[in-house]
KEKE-3310 file (N, C-alpha, C; in steps of 0.2 Angstrom, whole numbers, plus 5000, padded with zeros to 4 digits):
npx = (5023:5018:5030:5032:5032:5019:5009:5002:4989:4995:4990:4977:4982:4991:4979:4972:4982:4984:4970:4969:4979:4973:4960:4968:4972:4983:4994:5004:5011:5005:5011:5028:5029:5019:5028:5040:5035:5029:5039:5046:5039:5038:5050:5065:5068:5055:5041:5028:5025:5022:5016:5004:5000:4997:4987:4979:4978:4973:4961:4954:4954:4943:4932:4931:4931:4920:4922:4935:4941:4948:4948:4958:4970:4972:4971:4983:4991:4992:4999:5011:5015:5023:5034:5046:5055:5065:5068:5077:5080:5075:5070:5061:5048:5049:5057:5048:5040:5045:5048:5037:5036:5045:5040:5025:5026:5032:5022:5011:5003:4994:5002:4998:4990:4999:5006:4997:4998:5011:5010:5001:5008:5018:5011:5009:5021:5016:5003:4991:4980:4976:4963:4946:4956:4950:4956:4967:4962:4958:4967:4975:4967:4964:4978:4979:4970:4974:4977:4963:4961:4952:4959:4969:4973:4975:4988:4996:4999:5008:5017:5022:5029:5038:5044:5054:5058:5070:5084:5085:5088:5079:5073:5077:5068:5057:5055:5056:5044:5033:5033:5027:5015:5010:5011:5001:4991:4989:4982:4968:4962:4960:4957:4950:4940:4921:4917:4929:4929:4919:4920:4931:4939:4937:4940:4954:4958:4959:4965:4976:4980:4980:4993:5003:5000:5004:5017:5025)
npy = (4923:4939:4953:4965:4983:4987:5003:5017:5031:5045:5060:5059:5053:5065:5074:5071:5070:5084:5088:5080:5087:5096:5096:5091:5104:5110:5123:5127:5124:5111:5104:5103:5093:5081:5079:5073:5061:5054:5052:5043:5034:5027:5021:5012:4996:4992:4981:4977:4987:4999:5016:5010:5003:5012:5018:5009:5007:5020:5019:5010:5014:5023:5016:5012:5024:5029:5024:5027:5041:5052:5054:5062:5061:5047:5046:5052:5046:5035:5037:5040:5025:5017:5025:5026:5012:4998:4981:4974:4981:4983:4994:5004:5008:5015:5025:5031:5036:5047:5054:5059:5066:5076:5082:5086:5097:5106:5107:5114:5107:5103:5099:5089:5079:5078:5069:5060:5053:5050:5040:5032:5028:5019:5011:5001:4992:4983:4978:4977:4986:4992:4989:4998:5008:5016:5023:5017:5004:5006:5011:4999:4990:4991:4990:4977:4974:4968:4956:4949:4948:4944:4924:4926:4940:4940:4931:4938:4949:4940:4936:4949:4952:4940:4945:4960:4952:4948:4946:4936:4918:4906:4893:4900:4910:4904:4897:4910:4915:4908:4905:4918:4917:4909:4914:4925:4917:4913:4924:4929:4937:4943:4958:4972:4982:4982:4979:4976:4962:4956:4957:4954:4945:4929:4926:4933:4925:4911:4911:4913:4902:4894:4898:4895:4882:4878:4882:4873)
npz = (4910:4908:4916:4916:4922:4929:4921:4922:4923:4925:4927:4932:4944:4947:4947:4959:4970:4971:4974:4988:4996:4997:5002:5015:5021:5015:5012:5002:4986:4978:4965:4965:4972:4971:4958:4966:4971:4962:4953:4964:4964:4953:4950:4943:4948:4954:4951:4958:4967:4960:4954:4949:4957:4968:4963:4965:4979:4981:4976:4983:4995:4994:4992:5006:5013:5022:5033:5039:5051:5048:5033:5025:5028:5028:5015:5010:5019:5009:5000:5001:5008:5002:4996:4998:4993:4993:4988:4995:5007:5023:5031:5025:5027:5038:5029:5023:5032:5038:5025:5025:5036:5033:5021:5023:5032:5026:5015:5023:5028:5046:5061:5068:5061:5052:5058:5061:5049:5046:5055:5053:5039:5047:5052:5042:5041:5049:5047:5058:5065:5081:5088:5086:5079:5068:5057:5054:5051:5038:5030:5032:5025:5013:5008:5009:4999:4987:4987:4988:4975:4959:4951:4939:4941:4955:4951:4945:4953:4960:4953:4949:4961:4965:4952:4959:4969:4961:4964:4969:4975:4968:4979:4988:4990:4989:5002:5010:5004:5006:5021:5022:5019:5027:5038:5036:5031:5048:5053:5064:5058:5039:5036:5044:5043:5041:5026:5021:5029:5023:5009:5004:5013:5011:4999:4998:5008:5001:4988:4995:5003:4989:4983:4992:4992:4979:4979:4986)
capx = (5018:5022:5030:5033:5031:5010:5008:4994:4988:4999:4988:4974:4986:4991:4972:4971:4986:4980:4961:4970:4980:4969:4957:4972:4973:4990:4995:5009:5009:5007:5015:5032:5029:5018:5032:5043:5031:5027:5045:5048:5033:5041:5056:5065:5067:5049:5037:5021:5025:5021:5012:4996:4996:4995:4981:4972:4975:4967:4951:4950:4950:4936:4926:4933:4932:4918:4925:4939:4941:4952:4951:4961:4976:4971:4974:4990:4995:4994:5005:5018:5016:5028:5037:5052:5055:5070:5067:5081:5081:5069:5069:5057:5041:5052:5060:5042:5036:5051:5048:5031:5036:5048:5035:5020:5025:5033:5016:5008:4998:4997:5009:4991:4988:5006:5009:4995:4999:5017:5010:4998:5013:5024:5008:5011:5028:5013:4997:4987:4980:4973:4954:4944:4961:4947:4960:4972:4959:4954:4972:4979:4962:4966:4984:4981:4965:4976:4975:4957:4959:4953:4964:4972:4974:4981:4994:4997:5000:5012:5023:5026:5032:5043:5051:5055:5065:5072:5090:5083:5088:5073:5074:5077:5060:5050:5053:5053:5036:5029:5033:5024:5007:5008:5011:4996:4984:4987:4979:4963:4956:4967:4953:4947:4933:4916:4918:4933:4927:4912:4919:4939:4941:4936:4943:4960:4961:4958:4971:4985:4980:4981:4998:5007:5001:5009:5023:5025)
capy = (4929:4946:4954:4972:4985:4991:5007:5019:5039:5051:5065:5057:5053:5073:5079:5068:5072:5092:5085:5076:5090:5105:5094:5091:5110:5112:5129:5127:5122:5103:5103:5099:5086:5077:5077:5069:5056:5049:5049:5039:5026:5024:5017:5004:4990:4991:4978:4976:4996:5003:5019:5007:4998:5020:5021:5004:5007:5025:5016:5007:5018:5029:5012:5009:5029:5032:5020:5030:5047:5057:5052:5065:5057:5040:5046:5057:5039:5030:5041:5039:5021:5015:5030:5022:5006:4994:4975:4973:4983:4982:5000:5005:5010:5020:5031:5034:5039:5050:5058:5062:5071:5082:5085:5087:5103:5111:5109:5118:5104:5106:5095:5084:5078:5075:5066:5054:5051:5046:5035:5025:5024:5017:5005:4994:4985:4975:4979:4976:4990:4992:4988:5005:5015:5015:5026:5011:4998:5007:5010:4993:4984:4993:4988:4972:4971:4964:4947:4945:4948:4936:4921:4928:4947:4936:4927:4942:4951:4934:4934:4954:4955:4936:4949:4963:4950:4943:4943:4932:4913:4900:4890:4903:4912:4900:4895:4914:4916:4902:4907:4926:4915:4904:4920:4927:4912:4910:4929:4927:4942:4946:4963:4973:4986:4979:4980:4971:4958:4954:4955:4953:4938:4923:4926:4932:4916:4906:4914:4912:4896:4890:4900:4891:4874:4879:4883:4865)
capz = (4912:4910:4924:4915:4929:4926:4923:4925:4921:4931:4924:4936:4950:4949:4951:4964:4973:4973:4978:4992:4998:4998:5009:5021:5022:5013:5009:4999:4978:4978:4962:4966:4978:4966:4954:4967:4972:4956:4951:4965:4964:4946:4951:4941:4954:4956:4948:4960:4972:4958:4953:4947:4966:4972:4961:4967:4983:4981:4975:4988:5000:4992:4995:5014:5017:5027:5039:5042:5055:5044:5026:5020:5032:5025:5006:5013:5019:5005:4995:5006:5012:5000:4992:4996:4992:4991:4991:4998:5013:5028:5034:5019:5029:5043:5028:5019:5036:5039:5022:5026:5043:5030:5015:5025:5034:5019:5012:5027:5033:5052:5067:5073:5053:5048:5064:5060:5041:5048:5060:5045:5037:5049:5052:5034:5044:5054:5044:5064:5068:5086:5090:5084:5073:5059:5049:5050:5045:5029:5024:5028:5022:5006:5005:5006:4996:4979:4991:4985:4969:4954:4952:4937:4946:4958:4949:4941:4959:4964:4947:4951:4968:4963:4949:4963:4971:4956:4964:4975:4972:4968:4984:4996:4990:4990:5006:5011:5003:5010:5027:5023:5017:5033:5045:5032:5034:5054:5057:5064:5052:5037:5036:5051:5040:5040:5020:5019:5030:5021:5002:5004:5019:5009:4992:4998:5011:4995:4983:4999:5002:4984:4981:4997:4990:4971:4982:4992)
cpx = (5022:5022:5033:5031:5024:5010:5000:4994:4992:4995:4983:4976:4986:4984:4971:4977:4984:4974:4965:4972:4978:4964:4959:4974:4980:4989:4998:5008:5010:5013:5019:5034:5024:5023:5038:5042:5030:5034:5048:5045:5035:5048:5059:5067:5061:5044:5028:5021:5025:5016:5003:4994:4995:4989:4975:4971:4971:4960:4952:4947:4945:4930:4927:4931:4928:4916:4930:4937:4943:4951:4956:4970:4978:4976:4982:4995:5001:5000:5010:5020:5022:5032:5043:5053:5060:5068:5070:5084:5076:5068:5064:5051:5043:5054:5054:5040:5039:5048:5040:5030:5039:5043:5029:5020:5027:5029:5012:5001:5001:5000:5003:4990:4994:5007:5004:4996:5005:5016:5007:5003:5017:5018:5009:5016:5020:5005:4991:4987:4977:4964:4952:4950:4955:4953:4966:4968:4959:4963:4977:4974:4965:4973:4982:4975:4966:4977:4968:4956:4958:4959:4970:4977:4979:4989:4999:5004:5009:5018:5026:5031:5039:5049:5055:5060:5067:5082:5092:5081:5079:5070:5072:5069:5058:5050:5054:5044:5032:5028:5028:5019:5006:5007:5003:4987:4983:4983:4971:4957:4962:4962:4948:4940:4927:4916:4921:4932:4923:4916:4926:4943:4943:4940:4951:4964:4962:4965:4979:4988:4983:4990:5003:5009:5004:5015:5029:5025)
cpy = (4935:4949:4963:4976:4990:4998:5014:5028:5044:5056:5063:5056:5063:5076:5074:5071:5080:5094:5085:5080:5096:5103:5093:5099:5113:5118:5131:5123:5115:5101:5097:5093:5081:5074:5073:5062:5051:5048:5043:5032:5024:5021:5012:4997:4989:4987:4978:4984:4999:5009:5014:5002:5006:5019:5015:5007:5014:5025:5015:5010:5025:5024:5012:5016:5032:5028:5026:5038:5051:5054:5055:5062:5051:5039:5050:5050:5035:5031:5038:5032:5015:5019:5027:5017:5003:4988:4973:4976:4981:4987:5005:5012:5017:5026:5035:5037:5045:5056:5061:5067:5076:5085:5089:5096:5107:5112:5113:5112:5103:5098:5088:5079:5075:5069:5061:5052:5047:5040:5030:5023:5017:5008:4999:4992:4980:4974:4976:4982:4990:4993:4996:5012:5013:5020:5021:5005:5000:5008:5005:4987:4985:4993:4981:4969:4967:4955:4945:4947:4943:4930:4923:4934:4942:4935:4935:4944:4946:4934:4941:4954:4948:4941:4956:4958:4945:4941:4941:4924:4908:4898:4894:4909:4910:4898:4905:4916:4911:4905:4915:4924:4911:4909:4922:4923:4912:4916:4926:4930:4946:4955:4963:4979:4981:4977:4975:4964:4953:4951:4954:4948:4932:4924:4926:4926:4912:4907:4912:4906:4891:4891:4896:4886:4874:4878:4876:4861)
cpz = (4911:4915:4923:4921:4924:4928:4922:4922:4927:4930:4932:4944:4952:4953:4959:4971:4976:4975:4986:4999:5001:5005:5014:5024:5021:5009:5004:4991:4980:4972:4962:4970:4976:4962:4959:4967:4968:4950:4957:4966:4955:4944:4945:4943:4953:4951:4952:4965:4967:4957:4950:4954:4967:4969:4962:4974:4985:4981:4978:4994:4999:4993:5002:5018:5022:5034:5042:5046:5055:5038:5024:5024:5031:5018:5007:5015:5014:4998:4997:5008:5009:4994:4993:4997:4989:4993:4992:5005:5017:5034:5029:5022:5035:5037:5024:5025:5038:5033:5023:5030:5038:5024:5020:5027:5030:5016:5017:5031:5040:5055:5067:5065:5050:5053:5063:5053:5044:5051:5056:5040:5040:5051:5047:5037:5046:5048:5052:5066:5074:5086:5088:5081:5067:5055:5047:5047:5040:5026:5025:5025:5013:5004:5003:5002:4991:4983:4988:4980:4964:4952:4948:4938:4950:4957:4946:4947:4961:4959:4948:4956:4966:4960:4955:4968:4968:4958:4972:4975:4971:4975:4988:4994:4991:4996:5013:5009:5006:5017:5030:5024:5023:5037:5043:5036:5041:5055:5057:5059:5048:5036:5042:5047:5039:5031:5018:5021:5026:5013:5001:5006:5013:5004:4994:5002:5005:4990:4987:4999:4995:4982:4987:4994:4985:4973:4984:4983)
residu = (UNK:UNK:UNK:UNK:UNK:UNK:UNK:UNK:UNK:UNK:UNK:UNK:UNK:UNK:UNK:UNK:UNK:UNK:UNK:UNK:UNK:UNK:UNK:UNK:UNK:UNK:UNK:UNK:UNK:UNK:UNK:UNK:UNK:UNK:UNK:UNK:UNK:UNK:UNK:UNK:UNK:UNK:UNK:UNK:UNK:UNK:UNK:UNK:UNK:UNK:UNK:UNK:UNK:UNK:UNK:UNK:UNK:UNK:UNK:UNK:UNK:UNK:UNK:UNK:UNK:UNK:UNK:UNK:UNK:UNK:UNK:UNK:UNK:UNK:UNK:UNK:UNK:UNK:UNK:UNK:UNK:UNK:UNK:UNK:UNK:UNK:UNK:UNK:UNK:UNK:UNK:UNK:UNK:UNK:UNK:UNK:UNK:UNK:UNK:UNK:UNK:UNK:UNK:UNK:UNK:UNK:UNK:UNK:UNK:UNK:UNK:UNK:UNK:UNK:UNK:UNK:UNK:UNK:UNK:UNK:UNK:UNK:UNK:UNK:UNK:UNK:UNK:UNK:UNK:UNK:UNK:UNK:UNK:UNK:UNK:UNK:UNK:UNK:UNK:UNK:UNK:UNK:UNK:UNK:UNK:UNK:UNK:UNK:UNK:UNK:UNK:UNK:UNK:UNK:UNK:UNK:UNK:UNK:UNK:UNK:UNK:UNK:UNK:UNK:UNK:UNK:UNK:UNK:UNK:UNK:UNK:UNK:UNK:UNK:UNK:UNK:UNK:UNK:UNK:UNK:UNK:UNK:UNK:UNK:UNK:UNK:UNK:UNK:UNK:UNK:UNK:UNK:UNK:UNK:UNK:UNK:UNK:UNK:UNK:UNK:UNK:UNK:UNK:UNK:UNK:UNK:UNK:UNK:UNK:UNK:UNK:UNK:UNK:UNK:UNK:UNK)
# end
């Protein structure tokens, strides 16, 4: 299966980026902080954190977003929720949230705004947001929407992230992954948005399921 790293329109990412911004009420040129961004979601380590997951999980949250109580804090998020990315560390989420606290005020968006983008990021470590944060269901329902995608999306999804940690023997992955897909399956609700529940639940139980059993 191909495990190239997928990549996507950066032209479309930019206007987006500069949409995303001006709603957040930044003063400052987006520009330069687009070009960093999308230098770092193009990494070459990265197989599935790539710029074409920035731009799913941006759809999704145009589906999810009139759940959410800030959108513009939502999509400010998802920029950011994996701008740094090593699959070998486990401080990932703290230093995207970190870079958030530094980029955000350079751009002029105000303390109240940045402070909650940081905190939706620093939420992707657990993906449980607290009973009514609707800004964190919509941006971790839409992380993890690629859970319910079709079986070969799916496969697709499961052969990426494998490559991301390719210097990661056989053995001890599989019984790493395994253990992610059993923590996965036990949550009582892998989606807390009404949307998510309805069209994202069942499918991605189904694809977890299946990808466990493959495993075993």
């Amino acid at each position: 299966m191909d495990t190239s790293t997928p990549r996507t329109d950066t032209t479309a990412l930019r206007a987006r980026w500069h949409a995303t911004v001006t709603a957040a009420g930044a003063s400052g040129d987006p520009a330069p902080y687009a070009d960093r961004l999308l230098a770092a979601w193009a990494e070459p380590q990265r197989r599935y954190h790539t710029t074409a997951h920035l731009a799913d999980v941006l759809a999704r949250i145009d589906v999810l977003a009139p759940h959410a109580a800030d959108p513009a804090a939502v999509e400010l998020a998802a920029w950011f929720h994996d701008a740094v990315y090593r699959p070998d560390r486990s401080e990932n989420e703290e230093r995207s949230a970190a870079m958030a606290e530094r980029a955000l005020p350079e751009l002029g968006v105000d303390a109240d705004r940045t402070a909650e983008v940081a905190r939706l990021v620093r939420l992707t470590v657990t993906h449980d947001p607290a009973p009514g944060d609707t800004d964190g269901e919509v941006l971790c329902d839409a992380d993890l929407a690629v859970l319910a995608g079709a079986p070969e999306a799916y496969a697709a999804y499961a052969a990426a992230v494998r490559a991301e940690y390719g210097f990661v023997p056989d053995d001890a992955f599989r019984t790493g992954r395994a253990a992610v897909l059993r923590q996965l399956l036990a949550l009582p609700r892998l989606f807390r948005t009404p949307y998510g529940t309805a069209h994202w639940e069942a499918p991605a139980r189904a694809n977890l399921a299946a990808e466990l059993a493959a495993l075993a």
